[in-house]
C-alpha positions as protocol buffer text, in pm:
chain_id: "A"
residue {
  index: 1
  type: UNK
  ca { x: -2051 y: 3155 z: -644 }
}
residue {
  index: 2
  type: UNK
  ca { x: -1876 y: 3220 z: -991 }
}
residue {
  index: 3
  type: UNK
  ca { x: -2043 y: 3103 z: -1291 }
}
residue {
  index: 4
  type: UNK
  ca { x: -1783 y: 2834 z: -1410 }
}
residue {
  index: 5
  type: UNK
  ca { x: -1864 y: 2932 z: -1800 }
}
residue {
  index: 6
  type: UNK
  ca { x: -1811 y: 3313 z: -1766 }
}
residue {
  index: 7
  type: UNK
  ca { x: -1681 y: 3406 z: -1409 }
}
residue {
  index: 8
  type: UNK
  ca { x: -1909 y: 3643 z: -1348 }
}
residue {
  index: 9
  type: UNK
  ca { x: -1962 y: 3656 z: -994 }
}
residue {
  index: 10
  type: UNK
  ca { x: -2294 y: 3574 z: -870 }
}
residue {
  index: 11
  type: UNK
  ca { x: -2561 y: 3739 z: -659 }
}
residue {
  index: 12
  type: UNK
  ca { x: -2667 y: 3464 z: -456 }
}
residue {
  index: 13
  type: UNK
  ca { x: -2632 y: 3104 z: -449 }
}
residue {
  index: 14
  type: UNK
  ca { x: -3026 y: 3056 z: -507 }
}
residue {
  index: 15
  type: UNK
  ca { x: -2988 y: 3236 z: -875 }
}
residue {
  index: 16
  type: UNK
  ca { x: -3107 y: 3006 z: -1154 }
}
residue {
  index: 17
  type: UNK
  ca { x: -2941 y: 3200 z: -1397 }
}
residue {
  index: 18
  type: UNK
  ca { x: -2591 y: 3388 z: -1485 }
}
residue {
  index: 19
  type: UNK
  ca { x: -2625 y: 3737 z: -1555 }
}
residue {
  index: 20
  type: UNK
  ca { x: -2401 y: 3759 z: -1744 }
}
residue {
  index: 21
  type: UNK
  ca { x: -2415 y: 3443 z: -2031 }
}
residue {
  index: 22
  type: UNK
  ca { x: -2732 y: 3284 z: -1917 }
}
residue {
  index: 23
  type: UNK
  ca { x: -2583 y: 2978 z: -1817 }
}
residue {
  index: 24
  type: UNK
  ca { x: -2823 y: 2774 z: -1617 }
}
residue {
  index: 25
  type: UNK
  ca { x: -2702 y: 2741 z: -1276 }
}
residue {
  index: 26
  type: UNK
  ca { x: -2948 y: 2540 z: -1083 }
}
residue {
  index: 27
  type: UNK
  ca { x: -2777 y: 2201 z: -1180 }
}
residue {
  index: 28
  type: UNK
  ca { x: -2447 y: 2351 z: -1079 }
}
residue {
  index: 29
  type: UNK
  ca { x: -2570 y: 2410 z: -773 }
}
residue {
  index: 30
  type: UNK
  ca { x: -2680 y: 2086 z: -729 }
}
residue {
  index: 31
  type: UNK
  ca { x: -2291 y: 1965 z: -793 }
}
residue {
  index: 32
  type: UNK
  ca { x: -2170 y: 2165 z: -540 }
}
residue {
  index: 33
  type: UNK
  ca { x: -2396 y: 2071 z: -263 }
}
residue {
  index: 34
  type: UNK
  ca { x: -2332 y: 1706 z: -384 }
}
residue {
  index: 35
  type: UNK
  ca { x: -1916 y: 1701 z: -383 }
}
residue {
  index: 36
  type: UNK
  ca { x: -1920 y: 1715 z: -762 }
}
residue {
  index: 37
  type: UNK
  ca { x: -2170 y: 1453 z: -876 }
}
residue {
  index: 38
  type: UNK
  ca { x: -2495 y: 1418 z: -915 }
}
residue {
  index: 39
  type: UNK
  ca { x: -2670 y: 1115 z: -750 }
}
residue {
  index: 40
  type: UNK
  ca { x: -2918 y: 1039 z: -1049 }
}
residue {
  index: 41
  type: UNK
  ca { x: -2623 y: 1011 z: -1289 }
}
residue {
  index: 42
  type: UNK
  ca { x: -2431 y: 766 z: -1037 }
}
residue {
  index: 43
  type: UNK
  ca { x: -2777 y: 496 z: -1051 }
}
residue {
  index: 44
  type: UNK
  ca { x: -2789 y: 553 z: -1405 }
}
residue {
  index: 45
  type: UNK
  ca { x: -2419 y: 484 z: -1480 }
}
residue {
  index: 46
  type: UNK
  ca { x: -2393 y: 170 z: -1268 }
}
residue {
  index: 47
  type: UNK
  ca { x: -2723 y: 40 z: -1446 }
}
residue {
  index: 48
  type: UNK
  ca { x: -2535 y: -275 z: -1710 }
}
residue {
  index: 49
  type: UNK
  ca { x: -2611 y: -264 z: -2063 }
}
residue {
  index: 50
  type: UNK
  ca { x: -2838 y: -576 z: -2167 }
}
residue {
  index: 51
  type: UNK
  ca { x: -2666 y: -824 z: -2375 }
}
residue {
  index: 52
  type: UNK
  ca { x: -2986 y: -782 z: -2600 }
}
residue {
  index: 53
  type: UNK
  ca { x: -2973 y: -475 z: -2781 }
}
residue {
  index: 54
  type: UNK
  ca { x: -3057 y: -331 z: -3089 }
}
residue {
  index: 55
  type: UNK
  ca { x: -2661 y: -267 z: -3187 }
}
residue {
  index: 56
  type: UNK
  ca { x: -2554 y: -593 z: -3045 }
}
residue {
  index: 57
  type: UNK
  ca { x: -2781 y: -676 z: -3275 }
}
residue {
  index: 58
  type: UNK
  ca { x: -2686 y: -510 z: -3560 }
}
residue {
  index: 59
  type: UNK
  ca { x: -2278 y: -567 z: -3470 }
}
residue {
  index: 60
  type: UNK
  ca { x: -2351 y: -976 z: -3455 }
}
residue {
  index: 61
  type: UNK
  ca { x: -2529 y: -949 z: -3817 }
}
residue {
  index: 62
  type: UNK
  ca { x: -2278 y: -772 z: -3981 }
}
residue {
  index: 63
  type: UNK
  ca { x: -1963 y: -1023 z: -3800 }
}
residue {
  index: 64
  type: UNK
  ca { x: -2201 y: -1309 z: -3953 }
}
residue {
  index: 65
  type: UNK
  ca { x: -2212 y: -1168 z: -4274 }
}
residue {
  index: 66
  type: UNK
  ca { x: -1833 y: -1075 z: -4300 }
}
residue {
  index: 67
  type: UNK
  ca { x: -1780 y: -1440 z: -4175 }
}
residue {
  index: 68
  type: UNK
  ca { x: -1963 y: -1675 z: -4408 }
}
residue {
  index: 69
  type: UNK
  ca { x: -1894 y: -1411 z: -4690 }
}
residue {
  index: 70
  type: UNK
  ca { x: -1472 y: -1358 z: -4612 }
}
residue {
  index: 71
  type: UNK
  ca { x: -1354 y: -1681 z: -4452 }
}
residue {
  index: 72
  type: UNK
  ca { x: -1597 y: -1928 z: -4531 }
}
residue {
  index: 73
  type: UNK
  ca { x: -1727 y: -1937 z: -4869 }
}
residue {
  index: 74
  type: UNK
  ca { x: -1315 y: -1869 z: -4935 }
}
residue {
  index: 75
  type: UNK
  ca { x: -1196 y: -2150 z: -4739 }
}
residue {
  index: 76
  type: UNK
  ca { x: -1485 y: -2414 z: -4885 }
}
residue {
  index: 77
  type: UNK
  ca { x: -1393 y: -2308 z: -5256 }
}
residue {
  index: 78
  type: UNK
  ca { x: -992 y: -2381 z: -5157 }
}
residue {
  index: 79
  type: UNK
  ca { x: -1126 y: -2745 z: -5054 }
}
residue {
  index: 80
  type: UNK
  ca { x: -1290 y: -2763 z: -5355 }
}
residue {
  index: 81
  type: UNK
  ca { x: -1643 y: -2833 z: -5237 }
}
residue {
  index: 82
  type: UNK
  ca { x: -1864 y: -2573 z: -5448 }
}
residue {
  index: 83
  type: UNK
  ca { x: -2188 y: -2668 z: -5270 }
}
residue {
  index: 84
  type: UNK
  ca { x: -2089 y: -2565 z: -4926 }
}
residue {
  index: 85
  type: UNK
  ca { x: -1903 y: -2230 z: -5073 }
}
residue {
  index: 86
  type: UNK
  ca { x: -2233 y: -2164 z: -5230 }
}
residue {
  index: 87
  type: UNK
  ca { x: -2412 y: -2228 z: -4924 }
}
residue {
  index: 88
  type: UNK
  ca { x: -2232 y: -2041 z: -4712 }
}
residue {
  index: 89
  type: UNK
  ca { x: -2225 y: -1717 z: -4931 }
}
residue {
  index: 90
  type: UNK
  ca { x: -2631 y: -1780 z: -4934 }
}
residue {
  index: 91
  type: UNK
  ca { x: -2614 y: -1790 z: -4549 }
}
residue {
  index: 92
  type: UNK
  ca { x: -2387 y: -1551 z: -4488 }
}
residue {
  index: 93
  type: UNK
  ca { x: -2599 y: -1329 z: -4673 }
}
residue {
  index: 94
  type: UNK
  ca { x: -2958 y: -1406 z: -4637 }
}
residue {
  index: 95
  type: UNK
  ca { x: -2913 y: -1508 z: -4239 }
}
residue {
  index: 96
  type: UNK
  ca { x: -2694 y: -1141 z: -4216 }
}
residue {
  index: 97
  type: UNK
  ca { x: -3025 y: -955 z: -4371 }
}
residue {
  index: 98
  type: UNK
  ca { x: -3258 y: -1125 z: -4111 }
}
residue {
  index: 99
  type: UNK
  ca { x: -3019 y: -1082 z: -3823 }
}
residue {
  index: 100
  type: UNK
  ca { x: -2990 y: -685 z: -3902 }
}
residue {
  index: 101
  type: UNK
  ca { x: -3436 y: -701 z: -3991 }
}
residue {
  index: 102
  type: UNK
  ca { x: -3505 y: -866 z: -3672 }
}
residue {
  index: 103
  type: UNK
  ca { x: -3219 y: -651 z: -3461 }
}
residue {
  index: 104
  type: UNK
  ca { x: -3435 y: -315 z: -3602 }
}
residue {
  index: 105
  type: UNK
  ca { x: -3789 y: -444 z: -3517 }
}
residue {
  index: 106
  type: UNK
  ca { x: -3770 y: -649 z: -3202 }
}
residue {
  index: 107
  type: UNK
  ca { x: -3453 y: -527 z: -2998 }
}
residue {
  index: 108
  type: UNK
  ca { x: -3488 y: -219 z: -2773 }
}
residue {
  index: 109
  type: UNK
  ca { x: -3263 y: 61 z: -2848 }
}
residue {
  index: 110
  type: UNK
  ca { x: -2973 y: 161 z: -2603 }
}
residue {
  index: 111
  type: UNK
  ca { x: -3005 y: 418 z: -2345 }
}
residue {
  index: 112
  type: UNK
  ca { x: -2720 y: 711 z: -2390 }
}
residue {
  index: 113
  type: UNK
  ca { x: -2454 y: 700 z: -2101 }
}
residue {
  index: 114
  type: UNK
  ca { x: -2272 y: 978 z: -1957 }
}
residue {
  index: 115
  type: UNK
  ca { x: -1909 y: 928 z: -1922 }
}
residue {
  index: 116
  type: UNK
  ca { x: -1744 y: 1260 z: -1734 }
}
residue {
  index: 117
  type: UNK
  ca { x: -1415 y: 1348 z: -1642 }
}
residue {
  index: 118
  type: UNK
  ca { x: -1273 y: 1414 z: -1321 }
}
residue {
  index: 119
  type: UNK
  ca { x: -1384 y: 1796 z: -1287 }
}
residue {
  index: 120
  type: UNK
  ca { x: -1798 y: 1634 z: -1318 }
}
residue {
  index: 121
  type: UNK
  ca { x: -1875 y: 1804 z: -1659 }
}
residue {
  index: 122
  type: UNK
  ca { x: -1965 y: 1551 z: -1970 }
}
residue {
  index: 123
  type: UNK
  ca { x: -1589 y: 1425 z: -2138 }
}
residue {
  index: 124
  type: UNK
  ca { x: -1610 y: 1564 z: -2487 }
}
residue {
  index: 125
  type: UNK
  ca { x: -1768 y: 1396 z: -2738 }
}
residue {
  index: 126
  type: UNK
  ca { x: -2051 y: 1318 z: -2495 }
}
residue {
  index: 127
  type: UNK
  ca { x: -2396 y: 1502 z: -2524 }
}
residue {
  index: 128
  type: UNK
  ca { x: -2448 y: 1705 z: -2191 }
}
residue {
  index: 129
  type: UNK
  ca { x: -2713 y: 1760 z: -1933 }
}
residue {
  index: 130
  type: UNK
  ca { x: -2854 y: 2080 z: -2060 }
}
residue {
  index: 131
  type: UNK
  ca { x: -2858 y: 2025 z: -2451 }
}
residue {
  index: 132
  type: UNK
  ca { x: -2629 y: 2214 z: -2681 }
}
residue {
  index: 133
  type: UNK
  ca { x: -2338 y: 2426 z: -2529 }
}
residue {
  index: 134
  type: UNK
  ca { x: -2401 y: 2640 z: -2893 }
}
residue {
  index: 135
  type: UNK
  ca { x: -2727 y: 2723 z: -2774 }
}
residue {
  index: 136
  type: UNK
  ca { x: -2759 y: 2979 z: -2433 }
}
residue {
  index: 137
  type: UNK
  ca { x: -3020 y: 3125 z: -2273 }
}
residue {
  index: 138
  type: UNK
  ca { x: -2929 y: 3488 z: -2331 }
}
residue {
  index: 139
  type: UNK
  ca { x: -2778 y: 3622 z: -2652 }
}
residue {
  index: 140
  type: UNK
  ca { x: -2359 y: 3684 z: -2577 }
}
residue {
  index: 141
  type: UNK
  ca { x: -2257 y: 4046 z: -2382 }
}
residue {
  index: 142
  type: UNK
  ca { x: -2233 y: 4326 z: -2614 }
}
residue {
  index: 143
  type: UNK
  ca { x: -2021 y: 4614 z: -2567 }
}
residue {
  index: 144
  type: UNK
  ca { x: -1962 y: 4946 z: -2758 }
}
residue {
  index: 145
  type: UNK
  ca { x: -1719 y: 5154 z: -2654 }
}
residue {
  index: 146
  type: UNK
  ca { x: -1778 y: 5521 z: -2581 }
}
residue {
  index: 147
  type: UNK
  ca { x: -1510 y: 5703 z: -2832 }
}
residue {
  index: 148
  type: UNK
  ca { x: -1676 y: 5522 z: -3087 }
}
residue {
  index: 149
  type: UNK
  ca { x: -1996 y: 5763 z: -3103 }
}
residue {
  index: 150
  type: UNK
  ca { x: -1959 y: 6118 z: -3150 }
}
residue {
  index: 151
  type: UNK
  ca { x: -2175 y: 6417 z: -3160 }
}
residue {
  index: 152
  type: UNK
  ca { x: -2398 y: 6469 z: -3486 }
}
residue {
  index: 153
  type: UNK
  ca { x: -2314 y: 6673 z: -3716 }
}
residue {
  index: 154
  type: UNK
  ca { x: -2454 y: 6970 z: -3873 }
}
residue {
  index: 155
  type: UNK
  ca { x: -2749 y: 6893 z: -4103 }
}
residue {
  index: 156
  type: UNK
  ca { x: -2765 y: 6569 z: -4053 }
}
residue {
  index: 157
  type: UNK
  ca { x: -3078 y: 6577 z: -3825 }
}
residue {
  index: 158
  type: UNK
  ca { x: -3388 y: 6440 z: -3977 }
}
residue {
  index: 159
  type: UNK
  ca { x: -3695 y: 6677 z: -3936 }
}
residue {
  index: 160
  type: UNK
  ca { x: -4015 y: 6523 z: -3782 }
}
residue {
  index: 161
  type: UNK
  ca { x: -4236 y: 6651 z: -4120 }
}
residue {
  index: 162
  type: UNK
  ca { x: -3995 y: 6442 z: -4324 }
}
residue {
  index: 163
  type: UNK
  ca { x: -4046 y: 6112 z: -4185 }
}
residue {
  index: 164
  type: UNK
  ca { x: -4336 y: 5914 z: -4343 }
}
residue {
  index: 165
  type: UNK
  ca { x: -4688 y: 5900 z: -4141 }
}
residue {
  index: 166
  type: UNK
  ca { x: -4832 y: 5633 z: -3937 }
}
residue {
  index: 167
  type: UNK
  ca { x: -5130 y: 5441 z: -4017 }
}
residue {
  index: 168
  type: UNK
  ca { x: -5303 y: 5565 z: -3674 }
}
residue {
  index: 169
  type: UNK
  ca { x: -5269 y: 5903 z: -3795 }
}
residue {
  index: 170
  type: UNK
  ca { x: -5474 y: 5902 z: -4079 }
}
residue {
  index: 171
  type: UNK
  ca { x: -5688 y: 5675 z: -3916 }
}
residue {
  index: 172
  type: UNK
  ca { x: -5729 y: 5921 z: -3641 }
}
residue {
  index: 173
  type: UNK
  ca { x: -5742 y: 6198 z: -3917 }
}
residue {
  index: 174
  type: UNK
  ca { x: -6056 y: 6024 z: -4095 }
}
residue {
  index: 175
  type: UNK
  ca { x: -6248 y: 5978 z: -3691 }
}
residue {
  index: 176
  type: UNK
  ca { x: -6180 y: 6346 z: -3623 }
}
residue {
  index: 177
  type: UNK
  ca { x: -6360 y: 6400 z: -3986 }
}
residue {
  index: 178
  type: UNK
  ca { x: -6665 y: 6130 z: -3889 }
}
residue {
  index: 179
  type: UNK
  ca { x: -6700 y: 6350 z: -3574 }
}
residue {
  index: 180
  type: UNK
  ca { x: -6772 y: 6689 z: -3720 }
}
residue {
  index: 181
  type: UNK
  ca { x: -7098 y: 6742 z: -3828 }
}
């Protein structure tokens, strides 16, 4: 198996992780034994969306609002009847406010869908399965190449006297003087 973020070739099939990126590959797995999809994704897709939900919610208050506020308190000042543009500005206010209030406290906020593309991988724009792609397991492969070091050169090495003492040596300094009598 090749790690389909790197192409490092793997060990084994059973390895949870690439060695290479840190990709992990147990879920991959699991989309390979499957023909590409994953069975738990396939219930959850083909669950509907409930007509009552917190942005159906908030959508229908805001048309409301843009309604009584754009085309009817408009069209009922053109007829010349002041008390229904009045009322409907009110309405279209007031009953927009309670809509989006009630929509927030009572209506159960949608579950996030998957959509993926044809290869089984999230389309973009969609969260994924494992969290951030920004974010891997082990830090990116870091290479040096060897003509970039060279040998030291003369007088550059640091003697061992010069470098500043520990704190267990003069700790060990101040037991060996405790000891003597």
């Amino acid at each position: 198996m090749f790690c389909p973020s790197c192409g490092q070739r793997q060990i084994s099939n059973q390895t949870k992780f690439c060695s290479r990126c840190g990709i992990p590959l147990g879920l991959i797995s699991e989309v390979v034994l499957n023909g590409g999809t994953l069975p738990q994704l396939a219930e959850l897709n083909a669950k509907k969306k409930p007509l009552l939900s917190r942005r159906n919610g908030l959508g229908f208050s805001l048309i409301w609002t843009l309604f009584f506020l754009l085309i009817m308190a408009p069209f009922w000042g053109i007829v010349r009847v002041r008390e229904l543009a009045g009322i409907s500005a009110v309405l279209g206010i007031f009953g927009g406010l309670i809509m989006m209030l009630s929509s927030f406290i009572f209506l159960k906020k949608d579950a996030v869908r998957l959509m993926f593309d044809q290869s089984g991988f999230p389309a973009a724009g969609q969260p994924e399965l494992r969290g951030q792609t920004e974010y891997q397991s082990l830090p990116p492969q870091q290479s040096v190449p060897a003509s970039v070091y060279a040998a030291p050169q003369t007088g550059s090495w640091r003697d061992t006297n010069d470098l500043i003492p520990s704190v267990t040596e003069g700790t060990t300094k101040l037991l060996e003087k405790d000891e003597t009598p």
